[in-house]
C-alpha positions, 0 to 999 in steps of 0.5 A: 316504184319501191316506197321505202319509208322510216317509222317508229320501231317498237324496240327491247329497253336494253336498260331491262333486258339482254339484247343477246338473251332476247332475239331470236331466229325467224321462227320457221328455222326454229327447232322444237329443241331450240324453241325451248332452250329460248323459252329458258333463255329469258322470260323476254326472248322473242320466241314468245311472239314469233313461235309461242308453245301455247296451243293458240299462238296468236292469242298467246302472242298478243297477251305477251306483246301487250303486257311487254309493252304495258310494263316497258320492256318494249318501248317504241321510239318518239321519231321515225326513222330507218335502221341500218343493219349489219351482221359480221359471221364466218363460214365453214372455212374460216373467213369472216364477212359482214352484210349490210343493209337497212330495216324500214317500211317498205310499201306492199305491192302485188307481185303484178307489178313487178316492182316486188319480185318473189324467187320461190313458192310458198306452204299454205300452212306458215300463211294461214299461221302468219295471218293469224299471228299478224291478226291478233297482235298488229304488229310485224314482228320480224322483217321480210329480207329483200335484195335489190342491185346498184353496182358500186354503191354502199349502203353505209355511205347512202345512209351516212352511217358512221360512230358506235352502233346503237346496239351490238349483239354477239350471237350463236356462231360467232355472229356479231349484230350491230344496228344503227338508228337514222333519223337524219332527214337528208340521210333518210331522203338519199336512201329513199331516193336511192332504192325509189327506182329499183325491183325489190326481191325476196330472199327470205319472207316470202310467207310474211309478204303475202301475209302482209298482202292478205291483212291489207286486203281484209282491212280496205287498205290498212297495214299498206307496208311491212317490215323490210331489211334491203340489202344490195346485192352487188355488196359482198357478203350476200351467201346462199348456202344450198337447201337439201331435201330429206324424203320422210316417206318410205321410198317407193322403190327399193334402193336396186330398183331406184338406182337402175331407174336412176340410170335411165335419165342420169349419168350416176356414179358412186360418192366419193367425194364429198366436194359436188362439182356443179351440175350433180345432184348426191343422193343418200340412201340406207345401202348406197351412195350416189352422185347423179348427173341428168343427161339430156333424156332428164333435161327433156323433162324440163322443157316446159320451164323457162330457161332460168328455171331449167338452169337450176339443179332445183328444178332438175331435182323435182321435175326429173327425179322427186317428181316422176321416179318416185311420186313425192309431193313437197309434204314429204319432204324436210330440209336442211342446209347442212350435209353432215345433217342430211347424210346422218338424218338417213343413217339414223333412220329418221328419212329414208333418202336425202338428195344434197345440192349445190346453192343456186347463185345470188344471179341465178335467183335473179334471173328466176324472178326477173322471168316472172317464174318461181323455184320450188319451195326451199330452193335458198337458204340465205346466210346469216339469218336475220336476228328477230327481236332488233326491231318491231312495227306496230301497225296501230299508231296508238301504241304509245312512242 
């Protein structure tokens, strides 16, 4: 069963700080330039715990969450309780959404059991960095976000939530965050009772999760929770925007060889538009513009995946193209959501292609994690990013309340 539990958030002293000066992205969205412009933003921003400068980073990071906490700039709240979360944005066509959901421990649980289901692969590297940071300062310092699925329920109405928000943080883009507090024990009791019974999966985090699953087994059963935000899909407001791929490699064949390749196992076409259909993959190079669409000789190489992984434009990308046309391994490529993005990062020279897909759907990851199987690295991008900085949780129930 998903053990959802309230407990005693380490917060920002709104009274000492400016909450829209302090939070932060999570720190693997985090630009080098946009690290910087947050170091300047405030000598309080997350940043300094979440992506320190400083060439040791967990210990930097732990030097500053105690001096933080010592001098009351973090302060950590007397009663436990859970924190609902709500995040109004727009997107690029205008409209306004809002995704609720609620930050609270959430009891850790190997992926063997089902109740903690993952949708994507994960680096090495963001772990061994986690586990060091988690190491050094105690503390989960950003949640993981979780999903699960209860068609016509509102979280708002389980959780009671209703009055002004504790806090309300306008942000970059036209965001707005707004956090209320619930210490309500009925109110608690219908939220716990409400998610006991459902499958928990990861949007985003899953990095922090396996982390937190490491720190557990190094200290014999300590630290058997991590910091979670839970939304409920069927609620409107979850969007996933696509995560393209930019080659920093040279390309292995040149663009004439690589297209004629292409024509082999792919219906291709010039780019005429920007709007993709479903089911194509665009690919950008320096001389040409193509949008690719696999035949039934590029779905073949597929065949050893589960069907809801061989539904994925994703795994189409990798296992029919990246992968067996030219040779790339997941080390060479970089991301990014935005297609202007993309296609700029090819025309001022910094990759050599870029292959722009479509965002698999909120279904479609589902099903993925339901078949027990895994996407790719970078297969989702899930908008809004949750703010870091709203709420932490210290492991040590030493630090003082």
């Amino acid at each position: 069963m998903a053990v959802v539990t309230p407990f005693h958030a380490l917060r920002y002293d709104p009274a000492r700080v400016d909450l829209e000066a302090v939070i932060a992205p999570p720190y693997d969205v985090i630009s080098p330039a946009q690290q910087a412009a947050l170091y300047e933003r405030s000598p309080w921003n997350v940043v300094r715990l979440v992506l320190p400068r400083e060439p040791e980073r967990a210990d930097a990071a732990a030097v500053t969450l105690r001096d933080w906490v010592a001098s009351g700039v973090l302060a950590r709240d007397a009663d436990p309780g859970l924190y609902f979360y709500s995040q109004e944005y727009g997107l690029a066509d205008g409209s306004r959404h809002q995704r609720d959901g609620v930050l609270c421990r959430l009891g850790l649980e190997e992926f063997s059991s089902g109740v903690v289901r993952p949708h994507e692969r994960t680096f090495p590297g963001p772990k061994r960095d986690q586990l060091a940071l988690l190491r050094a300062t105690g503390t989960y310092l950003s949640p993981i976000f979780g999903m699960y699925a209860r068609a016509g329920e509102c979280l708002r109405d389980v959780a009671g939530v209703r009055g002004a928000p504790l806090v309300e943080v306008p942000w970059a883009g036209g965001e707005i965050h707004r956090m209320w507090r619930v210490t309500n024990p009925a109110a608690i009791a219908r939220v716990t009772a409400a998610l006991a019974d459902e499958t928990i999966f990861i949007a985003d985090g899953h990095h922090r999760y396996e982390t937190a699953l490491a720190y557990r087994a190094e200290h014999g059963g300590r630290g058997g929770s991590v910091l979670a935000f839970l939304s409920n899909m069927e609620e409107e407001g979850l969007v996933v925007l696509p995560t393209h791929r930019l080659l920093r490699v040279p390309l292995r064949l040149e663009p004439s060889a690589f297209e004629a390749r292409l024509r082999e196992t792919f219906a291709v076409e010039a780019l005429a538009t920007r709007s993709r259909p479903d089911g194509v993959i665009d690919v950008v190079l320096t001389d040409r513009r193509l949008r690719v669409r696999p035949t039934d000789a590029a779905r073949a190489r597929l065949a050893h995946l589960p069907a809801s992984v061989r539904a994925l434009d994703v795994a189409v990308l990798h296992e029919a193209l990246l992968g067996p046309l030219l040779g790339v391994e997941p080390g060479q490529l970089a991301f990014t959501h935005d297609d202007a993005e993309a296609i700029d990062d090819v025309v001022e020279g910094r990759s050599t292609a870029a292959f722009l897909l479509n965002p698999p759907s909120v279904a479609a990851v589902r099903a993925v994690c339901l078949s027990g199987e895994l996407m790719p690295e970078k297969s989702t991008y899930f908008y809004p990013k949750l703010a870091s900085g709203l709420v932490f949780d210290p492991l040590d129930p030493s630090v003082p309340a």
